[in-house]
N, C-alpha and C positions, 0 to 999 in steps of 0.2 A: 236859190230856186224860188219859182212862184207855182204855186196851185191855181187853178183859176176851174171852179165847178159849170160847167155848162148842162150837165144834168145831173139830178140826186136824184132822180127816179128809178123807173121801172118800165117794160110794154105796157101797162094800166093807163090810159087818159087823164092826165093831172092838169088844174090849168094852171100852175105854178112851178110842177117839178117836170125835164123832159126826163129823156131816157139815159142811159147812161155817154158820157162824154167828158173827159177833162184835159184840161190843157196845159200844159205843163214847160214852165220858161225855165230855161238851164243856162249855166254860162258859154254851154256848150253848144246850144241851140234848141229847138222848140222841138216839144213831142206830141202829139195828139193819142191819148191813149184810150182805147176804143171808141166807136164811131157807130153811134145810135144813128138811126132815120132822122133825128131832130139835128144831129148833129152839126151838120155844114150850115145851118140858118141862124144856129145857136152861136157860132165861129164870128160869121157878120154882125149880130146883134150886138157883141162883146168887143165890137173894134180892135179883131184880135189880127196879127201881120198872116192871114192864111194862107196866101198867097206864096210866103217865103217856107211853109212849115217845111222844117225840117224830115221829121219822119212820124208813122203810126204804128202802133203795138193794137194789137187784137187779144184780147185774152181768150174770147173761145166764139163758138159759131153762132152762137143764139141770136136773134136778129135784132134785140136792142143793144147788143154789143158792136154787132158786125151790119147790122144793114144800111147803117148811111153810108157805107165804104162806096157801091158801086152810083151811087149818083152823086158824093164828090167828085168822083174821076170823071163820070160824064162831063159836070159843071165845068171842072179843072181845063177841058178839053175850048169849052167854051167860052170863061171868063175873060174879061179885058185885061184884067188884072196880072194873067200868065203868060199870056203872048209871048211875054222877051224873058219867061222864066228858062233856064237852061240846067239851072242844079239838079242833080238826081233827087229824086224825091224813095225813101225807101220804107217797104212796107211789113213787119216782123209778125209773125204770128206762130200758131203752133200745124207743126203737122196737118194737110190736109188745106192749108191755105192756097194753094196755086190750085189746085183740083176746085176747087170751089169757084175761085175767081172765074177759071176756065170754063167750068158750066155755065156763069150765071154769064159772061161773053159771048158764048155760042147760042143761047135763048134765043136773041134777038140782033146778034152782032153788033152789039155795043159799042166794041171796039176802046173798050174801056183803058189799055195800054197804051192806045194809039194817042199820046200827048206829043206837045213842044219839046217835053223834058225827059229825060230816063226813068221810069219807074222801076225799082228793084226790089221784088218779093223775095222775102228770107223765111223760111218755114226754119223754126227753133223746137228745139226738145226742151225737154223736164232737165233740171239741173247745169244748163250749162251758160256760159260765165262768157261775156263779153262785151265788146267796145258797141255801142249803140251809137254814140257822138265820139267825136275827140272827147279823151279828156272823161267821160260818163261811161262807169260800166253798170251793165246787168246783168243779174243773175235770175234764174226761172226757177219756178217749184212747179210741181202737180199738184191743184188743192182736187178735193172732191166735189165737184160740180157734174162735170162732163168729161168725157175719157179725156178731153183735149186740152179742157182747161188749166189754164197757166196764171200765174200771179207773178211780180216783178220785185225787185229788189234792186233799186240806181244807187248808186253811189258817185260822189262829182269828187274833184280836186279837193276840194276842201274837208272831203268827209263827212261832209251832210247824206244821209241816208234816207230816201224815202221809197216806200213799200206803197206797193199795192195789188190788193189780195183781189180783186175784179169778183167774182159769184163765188163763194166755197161755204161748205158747210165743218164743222168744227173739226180740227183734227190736233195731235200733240206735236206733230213736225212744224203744223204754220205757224206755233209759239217761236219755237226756235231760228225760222227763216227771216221770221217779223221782230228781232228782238233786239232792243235798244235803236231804233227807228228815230230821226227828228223825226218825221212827220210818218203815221200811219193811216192810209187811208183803206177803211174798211167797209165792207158790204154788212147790212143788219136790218133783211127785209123786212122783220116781224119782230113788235114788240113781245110777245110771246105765244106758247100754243102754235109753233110752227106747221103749217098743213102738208108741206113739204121736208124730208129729211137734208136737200141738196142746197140749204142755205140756213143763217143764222137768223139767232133770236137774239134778243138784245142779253138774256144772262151769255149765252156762249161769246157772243161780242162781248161782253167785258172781263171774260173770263178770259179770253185772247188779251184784255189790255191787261190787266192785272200781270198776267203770265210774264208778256214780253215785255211790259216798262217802254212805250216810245214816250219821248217829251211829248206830245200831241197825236191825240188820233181825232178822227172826222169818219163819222157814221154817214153810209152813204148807200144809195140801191133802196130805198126808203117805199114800203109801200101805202097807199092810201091809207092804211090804217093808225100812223102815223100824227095824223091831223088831228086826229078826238085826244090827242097826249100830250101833256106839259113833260118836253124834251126832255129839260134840265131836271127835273124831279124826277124823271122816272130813269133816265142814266144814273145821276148823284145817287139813287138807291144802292146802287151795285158795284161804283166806283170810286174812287177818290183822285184819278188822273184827269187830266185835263183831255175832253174830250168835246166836241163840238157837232153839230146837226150840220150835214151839208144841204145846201140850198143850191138853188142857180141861181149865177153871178159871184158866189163868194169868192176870195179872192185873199190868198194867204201866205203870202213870204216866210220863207225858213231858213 
């Protein structure tokens, strides 16, 4: 599998980090897992195959997760690049995702469905377990963010395992969901002094890696406050796993 970061951000204006977006190459085919406003430009800039993508995961509604969803499909509708696209294209999320979809269509008659290709929306619950690609399954947790909020758990042929926890604030089950992970990619908006209860600080993020043991995790959801801190010292304070500062463009085989 490849990680590919197209955004380590946050909604905050960064002119380095966008909002959250990552890409993710499977042997099984590509996944796009959530889809910031930045996201579809961030796809282009990265000469990534978007045209062919496989399918999207939404972990939950907030709109730097969920809002580049409906102006990809517009694009989608208009790109030269789809024309002769015919594969279904499918779109997973949690409860509440067609009803959304559906309002934000009727707004303005979008017509945000109306492609070349079949778009198939899957509304998923908390805890259940299945084929996403050939060959790639996932499993879903409830973390605590938002009633809706979902984190991911693939597993491929091979037994590579990568997690991703999308917004959550600390809990003792996402040790357990997240545990022995190749690759964990984790949210850790605030390096400390959290303003918010519904996401992590960097002690609770490493308290998560400590807990669970993945070979690799990557700190990610990063806010502005981030830039006044030497990454690597102030992680090394509280961890001794290998864990890494997501950026945009990184780009990480496991």
């Amino acid at each position: 599998m490849q990680l590919i970061v197209l955004g380590s951000g946050t909604s905050v204006p960064h002119p380095h980090r966008s909002a959250s977006a990552y890409w993710l190459q499977t042997d099984a085919g590509t996944l796009l897992l959530d889809v910031s406003p930045d996201a579809t430009h961030r796809m282009a800039q990265e000469n990534l195959d978007w045209p062919n993508l496989d399918a999207i995961w939404i972990s939950h509604f907030h709109l730097d997760h969920f809002g580049g969803l409906p102006p990809f499909l517009v694009g989608a509708r208009w790109a030269p690049q789809m024309q002769q696209r015919r594969k279904p294209l499918s779109i997973y999320g949690p409860h509440g995702l067609v009803a959304l979809i559906d309002a934000i269509n009727d707004a303005n008659n979008y017509k945000l469905l109306q492609l070349a290709f079949p778009v198939e929306i899957v509304e998923v619950e908390a805890g259940e377990n299945f084929e996403i690609l050939p060959g790639l399954r996932m499993t879903t947790f409830s973390t605590p963010h938002t009633p809706e909020s979902l984190a991911i758990r693939l597993i491929d042929k091979s037994d590579k395992v990568f997690v991703y926890t999308s917004d959550t604030s600390f809990s003792e089950e996402l040790i357990q969901f997240a545990s022995g992970a190749t690759l964990l990619l984790l949210e850790c908006s605030f390096r400390r002094n959290k303003p918010v209860a519904t996401h992590l600080d960097l002690s609770e993020a490493a308290r998560l890696i400590e807990a669970s043991q993945p070979q690799k995790a990557v700190l990610t959801h990063l806010y502005p406050e981030w830039d006044e801190v030497d990454f690597r010292q102030e992680v090394g304070s509280l961890t001794t796993r290998p864990v890494l500062e997501a950026l945009d463009g990184l780009r990480l085989e496991f």
